[in-house]
C-alpha positions as CSV (number, residue, x, y, z in Angstrom):
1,X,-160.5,307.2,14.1
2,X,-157.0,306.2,15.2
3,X,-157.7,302.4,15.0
4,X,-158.9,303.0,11.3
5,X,-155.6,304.7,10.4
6,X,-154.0,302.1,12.3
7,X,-155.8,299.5,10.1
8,X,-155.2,301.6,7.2
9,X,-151.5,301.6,7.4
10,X,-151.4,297.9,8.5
11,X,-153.3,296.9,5.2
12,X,-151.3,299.3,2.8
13,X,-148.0,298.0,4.3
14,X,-149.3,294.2,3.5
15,X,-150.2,295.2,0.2
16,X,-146.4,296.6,-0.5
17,X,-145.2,293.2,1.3
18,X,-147.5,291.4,-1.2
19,X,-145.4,292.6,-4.3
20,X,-142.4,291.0,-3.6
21,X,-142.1,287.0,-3.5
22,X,-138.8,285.7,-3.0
23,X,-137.7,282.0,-4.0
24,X,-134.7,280.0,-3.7
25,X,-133.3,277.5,-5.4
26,X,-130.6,274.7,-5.6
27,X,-128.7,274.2,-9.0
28,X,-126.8,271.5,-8.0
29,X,-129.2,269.2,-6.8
30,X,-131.2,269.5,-9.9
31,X,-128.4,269.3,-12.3
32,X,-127.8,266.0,-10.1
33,X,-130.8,264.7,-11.1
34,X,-130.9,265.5,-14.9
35,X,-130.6,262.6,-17.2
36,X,-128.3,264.0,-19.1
37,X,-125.6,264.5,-15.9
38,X,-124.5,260.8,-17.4
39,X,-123.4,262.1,-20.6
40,X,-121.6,264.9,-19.5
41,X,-120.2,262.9,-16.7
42,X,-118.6,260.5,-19.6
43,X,-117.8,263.5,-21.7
44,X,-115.6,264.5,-18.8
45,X,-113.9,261.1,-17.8
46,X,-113.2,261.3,-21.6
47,X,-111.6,264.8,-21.7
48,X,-109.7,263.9,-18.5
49,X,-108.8,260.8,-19.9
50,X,-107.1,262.6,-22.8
51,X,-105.2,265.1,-21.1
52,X,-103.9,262.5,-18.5
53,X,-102.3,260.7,-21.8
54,X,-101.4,264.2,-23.2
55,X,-99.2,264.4,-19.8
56,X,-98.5,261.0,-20.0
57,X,-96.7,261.3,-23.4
58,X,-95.0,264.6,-22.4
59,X,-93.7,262.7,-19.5
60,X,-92.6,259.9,-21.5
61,X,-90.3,262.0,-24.2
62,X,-89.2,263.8,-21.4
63,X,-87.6,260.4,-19.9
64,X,-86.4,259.9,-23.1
65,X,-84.5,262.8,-23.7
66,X,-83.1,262.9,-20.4
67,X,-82.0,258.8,-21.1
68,X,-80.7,259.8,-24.1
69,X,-78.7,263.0,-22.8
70,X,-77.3,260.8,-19.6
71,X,-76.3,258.2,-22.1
72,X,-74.4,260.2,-24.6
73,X,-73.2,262.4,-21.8
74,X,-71.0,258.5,-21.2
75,X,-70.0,258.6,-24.5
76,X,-68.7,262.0,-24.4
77,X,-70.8,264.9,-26.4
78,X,-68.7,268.2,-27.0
79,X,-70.1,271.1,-25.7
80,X,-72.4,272.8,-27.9
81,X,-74.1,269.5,-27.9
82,X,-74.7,269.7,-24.4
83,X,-76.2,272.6,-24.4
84,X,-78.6,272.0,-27.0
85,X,-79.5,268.9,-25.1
86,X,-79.5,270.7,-21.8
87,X,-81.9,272.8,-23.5
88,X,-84.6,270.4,-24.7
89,X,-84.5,268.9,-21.2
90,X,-85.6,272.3,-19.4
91,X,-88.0,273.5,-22.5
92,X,-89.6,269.8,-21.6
93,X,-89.8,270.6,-18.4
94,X,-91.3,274.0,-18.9
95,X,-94.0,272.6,-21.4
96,X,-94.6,269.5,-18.6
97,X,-95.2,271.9,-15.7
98,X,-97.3,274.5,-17.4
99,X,-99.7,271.5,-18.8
100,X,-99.8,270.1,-15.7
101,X,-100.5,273.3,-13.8
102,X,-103.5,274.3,-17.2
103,X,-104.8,270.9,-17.2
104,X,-107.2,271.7,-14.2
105,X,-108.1,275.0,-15.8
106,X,-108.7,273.4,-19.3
107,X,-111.1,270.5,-17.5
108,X,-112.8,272.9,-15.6
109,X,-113.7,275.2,-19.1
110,X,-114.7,271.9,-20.8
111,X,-117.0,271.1,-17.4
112,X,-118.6,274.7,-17.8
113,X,-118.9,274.3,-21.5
114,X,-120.5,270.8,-21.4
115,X,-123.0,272.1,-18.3
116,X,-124.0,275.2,-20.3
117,X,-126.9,273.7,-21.9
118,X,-128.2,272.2,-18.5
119,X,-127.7,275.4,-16.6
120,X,-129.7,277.1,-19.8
121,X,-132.6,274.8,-19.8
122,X,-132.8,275.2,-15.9
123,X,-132.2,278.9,-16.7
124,X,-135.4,278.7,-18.8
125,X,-137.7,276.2,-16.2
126,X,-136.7,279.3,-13.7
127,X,-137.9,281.7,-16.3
128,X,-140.7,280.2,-16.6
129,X,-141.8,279.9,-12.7
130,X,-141.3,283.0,-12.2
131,X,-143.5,284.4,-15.0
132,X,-146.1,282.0,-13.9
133,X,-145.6,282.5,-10.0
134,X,-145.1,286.4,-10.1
135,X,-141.6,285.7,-7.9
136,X,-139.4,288.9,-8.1
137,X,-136.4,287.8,-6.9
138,X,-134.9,284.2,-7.3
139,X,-131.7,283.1,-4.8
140,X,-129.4,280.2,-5.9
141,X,-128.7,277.9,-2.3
142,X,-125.1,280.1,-1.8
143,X,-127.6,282.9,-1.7
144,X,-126.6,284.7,-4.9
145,X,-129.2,286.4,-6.4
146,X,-129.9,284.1,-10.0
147,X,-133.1,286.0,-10.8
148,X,-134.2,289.9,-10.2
149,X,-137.4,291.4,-11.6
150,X,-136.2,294.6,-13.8
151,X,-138.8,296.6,-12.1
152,X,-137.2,296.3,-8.9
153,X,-133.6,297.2,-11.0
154,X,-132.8,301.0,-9.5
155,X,-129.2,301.6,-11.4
156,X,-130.8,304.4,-13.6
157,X,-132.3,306.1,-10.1
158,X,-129.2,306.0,-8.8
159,X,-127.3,307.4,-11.8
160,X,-130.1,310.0,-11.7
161,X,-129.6,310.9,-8.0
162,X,-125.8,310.9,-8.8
163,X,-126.7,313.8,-11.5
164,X,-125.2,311.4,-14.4
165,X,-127.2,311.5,-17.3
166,X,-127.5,308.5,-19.5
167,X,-127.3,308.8,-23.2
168,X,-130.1,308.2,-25.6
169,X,-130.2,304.1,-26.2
170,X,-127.5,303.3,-23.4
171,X,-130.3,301.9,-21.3
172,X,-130.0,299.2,-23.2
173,X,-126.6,298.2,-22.2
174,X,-127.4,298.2,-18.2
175,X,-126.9,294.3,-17.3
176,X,-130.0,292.9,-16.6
177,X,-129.8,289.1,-15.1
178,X,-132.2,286.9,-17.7
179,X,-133.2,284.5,-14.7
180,X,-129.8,282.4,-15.3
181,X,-129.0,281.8,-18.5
């Protein structure tokens, strides 16, 4: 009789392992192989292209204005005029560093922006896997999780247990992962 519990347990256990498939997946390497990588590759040099000449130019009136300040300085400029020059120099300066030190930022929001629509239509290939495949859980290769069944989602069990009740419709604004997208 023992055996047959034994047997029992050992099947039911396999059946709850059963519900659960897990899946991983690398991004990167298939964004590497899209075609349209290319374009957005371009798109980039493009973009990085313009704001090296944006820099380029701000560098360029800077030398300028300093030229021009070091040369009048010769001549002899009155005080007042000094200052206002002396002025223009740092504001350049300021406007110089802080482009420099945002241009990374803004080529890394045009990157994200240009990649969205590859990263949705991946989104959507996973989306469509899983539904197929019955996976409840889909891992990205740094091991974040990309894809969770909502079955497996306990936040309102655990606002339960906490004794905080949810209002009527606020269910709907738990964040629910969409398989990447």
């Amino acid at each position: 009789m023992k055996y047959i519990i034994c047997i029992a347990l050992f099947a039911f256990s396999l059946n709850g392992i059963s519900q659960t498939k897990v899946g991983t997946v690398n991004n990167e390497y298939i964004l590497s192989q899209m075609p349209e990588i290319k374009d957005v590759e371009e798109q980039l040099k493009v973009y990085s292209a313009k704001l090296d000449s944006t820099i380029q130019d701000k560098y360029d009136a800077y030398r300028e204005v300093v030229a021009e300040y070091n040369e009048k300085e010769e001549e002899g400029m009155n005080d007042v005029m000094k200052k206002i020059k002396q002025k223009e120099i740092v504001d350049l300066e300021e406007d110089l560093k802080k482009l420099q030190q945002n241009s990374s930022q803004m080529l890394q929001i045009q990157q994200d922006e240009y990649l969205r629509p590859l990263y949705n239509k991946i989104g959507k290939a996973i989306e469509t896997i899983v539904q197929e495949e019955g996976f409840t859980q889909i891992f990205d290769e740094n091991n974040s999780i990309i894809y969770i069944d909502p079955e497996f989602d306990i936040t309102l069990k655990v606002l339960d247990k906490l004794g905080i009740e949810v209002e009527e419709g606020s269910a709907d604004v738990i964040p629910e992962d969409n398989g990447g997208n």
